[in-house]
N, C-alpha and C positions, 0 to 999 in steps of 0.2 A: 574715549569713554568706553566702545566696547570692548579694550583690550583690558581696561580696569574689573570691568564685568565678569569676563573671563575667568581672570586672577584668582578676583573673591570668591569664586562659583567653585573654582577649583579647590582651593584654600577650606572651602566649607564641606566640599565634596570629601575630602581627607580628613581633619578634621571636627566633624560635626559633632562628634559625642564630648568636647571639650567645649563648644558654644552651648550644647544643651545644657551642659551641667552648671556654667555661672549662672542663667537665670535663674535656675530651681535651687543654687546656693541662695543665691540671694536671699528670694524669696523666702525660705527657710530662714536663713540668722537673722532676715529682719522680724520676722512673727517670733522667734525664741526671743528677739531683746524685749521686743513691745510686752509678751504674758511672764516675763521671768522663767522661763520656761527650763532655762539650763539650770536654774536655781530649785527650781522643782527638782527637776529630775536629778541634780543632783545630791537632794536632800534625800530619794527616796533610795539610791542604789549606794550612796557610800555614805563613809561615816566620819569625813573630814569637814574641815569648816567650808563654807558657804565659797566661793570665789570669786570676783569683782569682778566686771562687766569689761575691764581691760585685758584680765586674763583670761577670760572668755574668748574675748576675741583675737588674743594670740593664739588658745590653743585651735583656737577655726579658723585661723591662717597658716598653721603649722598641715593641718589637716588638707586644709585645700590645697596648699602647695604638694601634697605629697599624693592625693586623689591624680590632682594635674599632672602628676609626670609620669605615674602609674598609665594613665591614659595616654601621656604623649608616647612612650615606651613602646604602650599595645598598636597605638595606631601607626608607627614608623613600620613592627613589627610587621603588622596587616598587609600594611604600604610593599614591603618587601615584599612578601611574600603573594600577592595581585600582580607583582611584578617579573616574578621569576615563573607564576603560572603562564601570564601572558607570553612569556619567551616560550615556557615549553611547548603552548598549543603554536604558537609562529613556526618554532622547528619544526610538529609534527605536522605540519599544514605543508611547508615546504616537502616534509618529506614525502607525505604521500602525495603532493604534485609530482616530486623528481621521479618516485614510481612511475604513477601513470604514463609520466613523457617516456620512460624507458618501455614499459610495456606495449606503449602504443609502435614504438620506433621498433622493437621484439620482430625479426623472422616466424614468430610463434605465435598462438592463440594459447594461450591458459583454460583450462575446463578442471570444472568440477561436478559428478555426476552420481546418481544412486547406483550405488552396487546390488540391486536386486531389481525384479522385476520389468520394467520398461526403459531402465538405464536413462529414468529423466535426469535431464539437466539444469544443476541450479544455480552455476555459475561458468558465461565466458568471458571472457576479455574483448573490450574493443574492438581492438585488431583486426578480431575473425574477420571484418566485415572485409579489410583489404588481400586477402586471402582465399574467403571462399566469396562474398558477395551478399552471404545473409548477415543481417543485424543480430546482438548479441540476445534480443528480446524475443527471435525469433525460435530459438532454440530451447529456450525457457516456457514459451505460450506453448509451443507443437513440442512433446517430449518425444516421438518419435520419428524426429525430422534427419536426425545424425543417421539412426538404424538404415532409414529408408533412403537415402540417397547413396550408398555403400552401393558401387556398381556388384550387380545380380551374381556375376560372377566369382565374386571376391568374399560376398557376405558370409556361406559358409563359413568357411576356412574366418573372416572376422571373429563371427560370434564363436566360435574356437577359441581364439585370441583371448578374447576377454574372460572365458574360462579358468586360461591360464592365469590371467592377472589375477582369479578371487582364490585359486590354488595356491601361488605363487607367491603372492602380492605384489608382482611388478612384470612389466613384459613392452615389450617392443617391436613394432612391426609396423608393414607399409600395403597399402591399399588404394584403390581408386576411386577418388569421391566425386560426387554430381555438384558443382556450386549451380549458383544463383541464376548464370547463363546460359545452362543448359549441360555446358563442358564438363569432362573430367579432369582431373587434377590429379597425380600421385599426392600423397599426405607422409610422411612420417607420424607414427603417436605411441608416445611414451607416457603408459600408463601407470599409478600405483597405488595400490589399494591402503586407504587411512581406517583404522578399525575403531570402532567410536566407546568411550568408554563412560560414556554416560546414558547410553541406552538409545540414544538419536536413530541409529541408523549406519552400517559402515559407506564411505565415500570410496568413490576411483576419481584421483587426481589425476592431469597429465599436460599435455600441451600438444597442440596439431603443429605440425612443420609442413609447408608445401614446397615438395621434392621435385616438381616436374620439371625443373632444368637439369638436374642431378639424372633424374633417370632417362631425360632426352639425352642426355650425353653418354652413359654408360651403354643408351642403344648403339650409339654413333659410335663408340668405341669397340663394341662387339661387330658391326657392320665393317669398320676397318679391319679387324682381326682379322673376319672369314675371309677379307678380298685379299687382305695379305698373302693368309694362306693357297690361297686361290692363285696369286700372282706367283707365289712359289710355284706351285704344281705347273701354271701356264711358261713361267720361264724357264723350268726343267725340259721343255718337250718342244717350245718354240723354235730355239735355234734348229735342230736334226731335224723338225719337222716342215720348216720354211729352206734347209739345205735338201731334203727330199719334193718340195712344190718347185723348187730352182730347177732341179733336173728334170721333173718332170714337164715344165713349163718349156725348158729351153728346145730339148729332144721334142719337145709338140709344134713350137716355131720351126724347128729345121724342118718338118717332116712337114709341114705344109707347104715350103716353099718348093719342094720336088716339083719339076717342070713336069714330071710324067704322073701327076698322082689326078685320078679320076676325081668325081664331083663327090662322090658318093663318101668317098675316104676323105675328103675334104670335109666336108659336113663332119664325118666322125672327127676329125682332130678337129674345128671348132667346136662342138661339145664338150670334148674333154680340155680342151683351153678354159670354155667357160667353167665347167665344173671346177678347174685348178683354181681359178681366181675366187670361186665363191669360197673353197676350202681354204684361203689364203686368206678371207675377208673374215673367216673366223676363226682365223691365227689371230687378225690382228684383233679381232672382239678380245681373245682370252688376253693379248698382251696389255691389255690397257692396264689392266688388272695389277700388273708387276711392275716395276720399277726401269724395265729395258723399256715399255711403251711410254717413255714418258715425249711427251708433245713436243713435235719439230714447231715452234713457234713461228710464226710470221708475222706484220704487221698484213691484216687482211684488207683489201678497197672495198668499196659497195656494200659493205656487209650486208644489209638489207636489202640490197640486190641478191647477192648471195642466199640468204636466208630465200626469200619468194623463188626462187629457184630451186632449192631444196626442196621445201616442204610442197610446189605444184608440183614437181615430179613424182613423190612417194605417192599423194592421192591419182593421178591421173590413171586414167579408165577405170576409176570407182565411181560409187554416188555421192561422194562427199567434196565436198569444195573448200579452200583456205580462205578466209578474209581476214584481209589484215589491218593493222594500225599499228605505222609508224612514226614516231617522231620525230620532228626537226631538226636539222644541225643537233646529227648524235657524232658521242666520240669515236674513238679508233678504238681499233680493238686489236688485240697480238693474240693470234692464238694458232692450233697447228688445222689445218682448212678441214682434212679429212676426216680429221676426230671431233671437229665440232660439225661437220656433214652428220657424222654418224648420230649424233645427239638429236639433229632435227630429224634426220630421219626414224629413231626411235621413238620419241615423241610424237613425231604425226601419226607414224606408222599406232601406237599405241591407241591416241584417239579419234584414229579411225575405227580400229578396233571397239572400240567402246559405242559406235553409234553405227551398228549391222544395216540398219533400217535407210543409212544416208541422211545429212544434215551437214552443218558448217562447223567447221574448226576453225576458232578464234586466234589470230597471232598476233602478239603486242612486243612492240621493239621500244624501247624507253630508255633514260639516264636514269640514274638511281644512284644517288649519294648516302653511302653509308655510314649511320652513328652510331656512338655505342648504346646508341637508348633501341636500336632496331636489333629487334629478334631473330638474327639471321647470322651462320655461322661464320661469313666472311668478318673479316678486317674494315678500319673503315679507311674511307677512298671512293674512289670515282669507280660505277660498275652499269654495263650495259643490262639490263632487264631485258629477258626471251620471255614471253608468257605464252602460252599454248592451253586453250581454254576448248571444252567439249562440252555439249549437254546431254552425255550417252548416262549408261548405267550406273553408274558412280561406284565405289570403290569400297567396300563392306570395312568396318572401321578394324575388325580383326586381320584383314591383311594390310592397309595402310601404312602399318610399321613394317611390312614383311617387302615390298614391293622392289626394294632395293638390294634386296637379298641375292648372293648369287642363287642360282636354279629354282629358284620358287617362283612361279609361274600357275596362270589358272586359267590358260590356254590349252587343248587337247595337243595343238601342234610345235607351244613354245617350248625354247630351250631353258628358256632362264636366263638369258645375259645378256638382255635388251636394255633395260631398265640399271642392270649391275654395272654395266659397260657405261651408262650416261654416266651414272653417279663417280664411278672410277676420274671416267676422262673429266669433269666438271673438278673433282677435287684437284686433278694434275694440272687443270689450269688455274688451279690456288681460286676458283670460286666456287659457288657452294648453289643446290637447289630444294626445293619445299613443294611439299603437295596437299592440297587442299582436295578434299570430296565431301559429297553428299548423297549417301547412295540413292540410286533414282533419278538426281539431278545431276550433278554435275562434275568435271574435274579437273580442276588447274595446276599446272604446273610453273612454277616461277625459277627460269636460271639467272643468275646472277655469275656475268664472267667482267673479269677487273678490265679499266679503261687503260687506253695506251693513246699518247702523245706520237707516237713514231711514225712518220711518216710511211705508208705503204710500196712495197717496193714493184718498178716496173715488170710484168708480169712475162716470161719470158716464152715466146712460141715452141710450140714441142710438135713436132711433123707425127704424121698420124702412119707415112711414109718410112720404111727401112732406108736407112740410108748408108751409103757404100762409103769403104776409105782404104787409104793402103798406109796407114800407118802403122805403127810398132807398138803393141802391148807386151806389157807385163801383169799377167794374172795371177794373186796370189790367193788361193782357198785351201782351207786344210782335207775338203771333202773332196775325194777324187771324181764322182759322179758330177758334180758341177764343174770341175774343171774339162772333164770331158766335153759333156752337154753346152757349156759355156763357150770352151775352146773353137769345138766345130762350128755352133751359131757365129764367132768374129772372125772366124776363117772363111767362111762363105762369104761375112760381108766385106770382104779382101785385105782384113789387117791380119800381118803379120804375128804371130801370138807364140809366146814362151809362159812357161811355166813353174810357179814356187809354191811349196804346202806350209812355209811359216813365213815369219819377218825375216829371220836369219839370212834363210834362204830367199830370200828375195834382194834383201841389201846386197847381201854378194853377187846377184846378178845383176842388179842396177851396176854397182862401183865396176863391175870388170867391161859392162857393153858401153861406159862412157868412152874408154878407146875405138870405140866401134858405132859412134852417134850416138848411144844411146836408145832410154825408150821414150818416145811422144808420149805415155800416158801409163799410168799402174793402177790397176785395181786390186784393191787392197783390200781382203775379206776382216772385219774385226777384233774376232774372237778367235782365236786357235786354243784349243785346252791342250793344255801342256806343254805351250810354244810364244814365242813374240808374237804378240797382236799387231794388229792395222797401228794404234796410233805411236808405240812404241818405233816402231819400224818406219813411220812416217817421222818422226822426231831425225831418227837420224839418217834420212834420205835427203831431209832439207837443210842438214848438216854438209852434208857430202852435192847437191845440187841444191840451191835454192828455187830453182824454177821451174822443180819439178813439179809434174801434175798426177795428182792421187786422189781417187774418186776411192769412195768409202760406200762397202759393199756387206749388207747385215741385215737380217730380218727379227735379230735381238741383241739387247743390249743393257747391260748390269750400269753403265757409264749414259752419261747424258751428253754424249758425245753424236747420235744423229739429231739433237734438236738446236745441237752449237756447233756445226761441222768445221767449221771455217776458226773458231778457236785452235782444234788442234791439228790445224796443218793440212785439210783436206780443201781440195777444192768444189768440190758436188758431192751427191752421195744418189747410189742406187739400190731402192727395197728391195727384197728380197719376198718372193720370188718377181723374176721381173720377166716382160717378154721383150721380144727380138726390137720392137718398135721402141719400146723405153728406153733400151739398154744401147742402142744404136743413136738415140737422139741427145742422150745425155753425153755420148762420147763427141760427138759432132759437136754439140756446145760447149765442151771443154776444152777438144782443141782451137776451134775458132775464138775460146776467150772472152764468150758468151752467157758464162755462171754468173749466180749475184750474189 
């Protein structure tokens, strides 16, 4: 019954001016038959005879049928035409949903704003709110809420900007704005002046874009340019200058061991021993920098042993103490031991700096699994977490981005390549670090270096002792000063020693003293310019003997050939510069067959 209901309701709803109109027919031809009424009137308007009440009512049947189609005609027409409006407001209903969803989904904010005086604003877009943090209402109620959050620095040079846009009528540029959280944000805003031609008022259209990952990376790209350059400069000067620490290193071990050298002159050649290694420890700062420092890798054990070892050292006989927190069953880590030495030791050393007065530095040892939803420049994967947290002075927000910089420093005694040196060495081990401050409170540091599965390898003893042998070397260096200086140090400790300044010349000495034994062992210098290198030469030694032994001897390297030695054909490797005690204990474990 109520589908019948329906029907009619409908049926009436469309029709109604055709149900109106048969009552009041009716009604009508019945009062004309009852007063003669057609016969009146038609006696008064024409001049034909009378018509019978049959022809009456044909010709008011003639009439109503043609009234009714008249009307059925309008009301189909009606009907259409209710119905193609109805589409069109559906389409544009749809449409400006699909807007909206697109705007909202927009990297952009849309604005619309007075081009004169306060540059109030009369229209944003949604969005803003995921972008800067304020509501669209917000900006409308406070008309100078956009002006005033324009960091102080920038605002000039803005209100410039906008100049140019009412010049112009159009302009484009990037600035640092305050959102909702306190933080800055770079912005992109493309602005353009709409000129009103009905007397309103002219408008500046435009849309905010928030750039701060664009321009986090374009820092990060200018930071890698300068260490680039930097790495050029340090590996131009490395080699000559680590073949000059060799000779002078080595020449300082002979000259100690003179049986006749008084205490006095002793002390003096320990000083200058020391000072050579610290001039060497800042060869190796600058090589991090370049492409020959890239990390002799290991699988490291304890690392958190390791780590507490580091950083109580750097503090000790200060007023400052480490407390740590480590966590449980952490992974392995592969990484090269010295150059992440170097990290904690920058880092502590840093935040102890920061807190003159003495207090605690916080160390945090963690797993850390990285996704692409984390804001961190690493890959994702498995990563150990270093945190090193201080509550000295904190770190003014205009050098924050500078700190990583090589030579920029705000130290009277620093050099500048504490901080340049982490960030180097942290990128060579393909992980990445972030820094947090609050000037007055505090300042953290988070490294993230990648996890390793590889077992650790057994750690092998190095005598602190010179040790003696009488076997047969082959030393090949293209610089004479070290083969001198070098020669006489393995001639004191009783091996036999010959002499070649390339590959060349050294393969032809191998191949001719195989009729004559041979040699126990070749050190083989890297780099010759102008001549066969170490691995060249070592290629076709193990050609001509496979069992030879060839220690790899380089304090630079274009080839990442010291952090995989054992790839091409070497069996150990000794830094450069090296002293009498290294370069004696590494030979001793080569011949004994002792390498890993």
């Amino acid at each position: 019954m109520g589908t019948w209901k329906k029907v009619l309701r409908r049926i009436y709803t469309d029709y109604k001016e055709f149900f109106i109109f048969i009552p009041i027919f009716i009604i009508f031809y019945s009062l004309a038959a009852f007063f003669d009424m057609f016969e009146f009137l038609h006696g008064i308007f024409t001049r034909y005879e009378l018509m019978e009440l049959d022809e009456i009512f044909g010709v008011s049947t003639i009439l109503f049928f043609a009234v009714l189609v008249f009307l059925l005609a309008r009301s189909v027409k009606l009907r259409k035409e209710i119905k193609e409006r109805k589409k069109v407001e559906r389409e544009l209903e749809s449409t400006v949903e699909k807007l909206e969803l697109m705007l909202e989904s927009l990297p952009v904010a849309l604005y619309s704003c007075k081009a004169e005086g306060d540059f109030g604003t009369i229209y944003v877009s949604d969005n803003v709110r995921k972008i800067c943090g304020y509501e669209p209402q917000d900006f409308i109620r406070e008309n100078s809420l956009w002006v005033d959050n324009i960091h102080p620095d920038q605002k000039p040079q803005v209100l410039k900007n906008i100049s140019e846009v009412l010049d112009r009528g159009y302009h484009e540029y990037e600035y640092l704005w305050r959102t909702a959280d306190g933080s800055y944000k770079w912005f992109y805003d493309h602005a353009k002046l709409i000129k009103s031609s009905s007397g309103t008022g002219d408008l500046i259209v435009g849309m905010w874009q928030d750039i701060t990952k664009r321009k986090m990376m374009e820092e990060r790209l200018g930071k890698s340019q300068k260490l680039e350059s930097l790495g050029i400069l340090a590996g131009g000067i490395a080699h000559d200058f680590n073949n000059l620490l060799t000779s002078i290193m080595s020449n300082l071990s002979n000259a100690k061991t003179n049986p006749n050298l008084d205490q006095e002159l002793l002390a003096l050649f320990l000083e200058s021993e020391e000072a050579t290694t610290r001039a060497s420890e800042l060869v190796t700062q600058l090589l991090t920098f370049s492409k020959g420092g890239a990390p002799v890798k290991k699988p490291l054990p304890d690392f958190s042993d390791f780590i507490k070892t580091v950083a109580n050292f750097t503090v000790s006989g200060s007023n400052v103490k480490c407390e740590f927190d480590i966590e449980e069953d952490l992974w392995g880590i592969e990484a090269d031991q010295g150059q992440i030495s170097q990290v904690i030791q920058n880092l502590v050393l840093n935040a102890q700096q920061a807190i003159p007065e003495g207090g605690t530095i916080k160390i945090g040892l963690s797993k850390f699994l990285v996704n692409q939803y984390d804001h961190i420049e690493s890959g994702n994967g498995k990563y150990l977490k270093i945190t090193i947290e201080d509550n000295g002075i904190g770190i003014p927000e205009e050098n924050l981005q500078k700190i990583f910089d090589p030579y920029f420093t705000t130290k009277e005694e620093g050099h500048g390549l504490g901080l340049s040196s982490v960030y180097s060495i942290v990128k060579n081990h393909e992980g990445c670090i972030d820094v947090k401050s609050q000037l007055g409170m505090e300042t953290t540091f988070d490294v993230y270096l990648p996890a390793s599965d590889k077992p650790a390898d057994t750690p092998i003893r190095t005598d602190s002792k010179i040790s003696e042998g009488r076997d047969k070397i082959l030393l090949m260096d293209d610089e004479n000063l070290i083969k001198i200086a070098t020669g006489r140090m393995l001639k004191k400790l009783g091996y036999e020693v010959e002499f070649a300044s390339d590959g060349e010349e050294a393969v032809d000495k191998y191949r001719k003293s195989l009729n004559n034994g041979g040699f126990d062992l070749v050190i083989m210098d890297l780099t010759v310019p102008g001549g066969m290198g170490g691995c060249e030469a070592t290629k076709i030694l193990r050609s001509i003997d496979p069992d030879v032994k060839v220690v790899v001897s380089s304090g630079y390297s274009n080839d990442p050939v010291m952090s995989d030695y054992k790839k091409y054909g070497f069996v150990d490797i000794v830094k450069k510069p090296y002293r009498a005690e290294a370069l004696s204990s590494t030979i001793k474990n080569v011949l004994r067959g002792k390498t890993q």
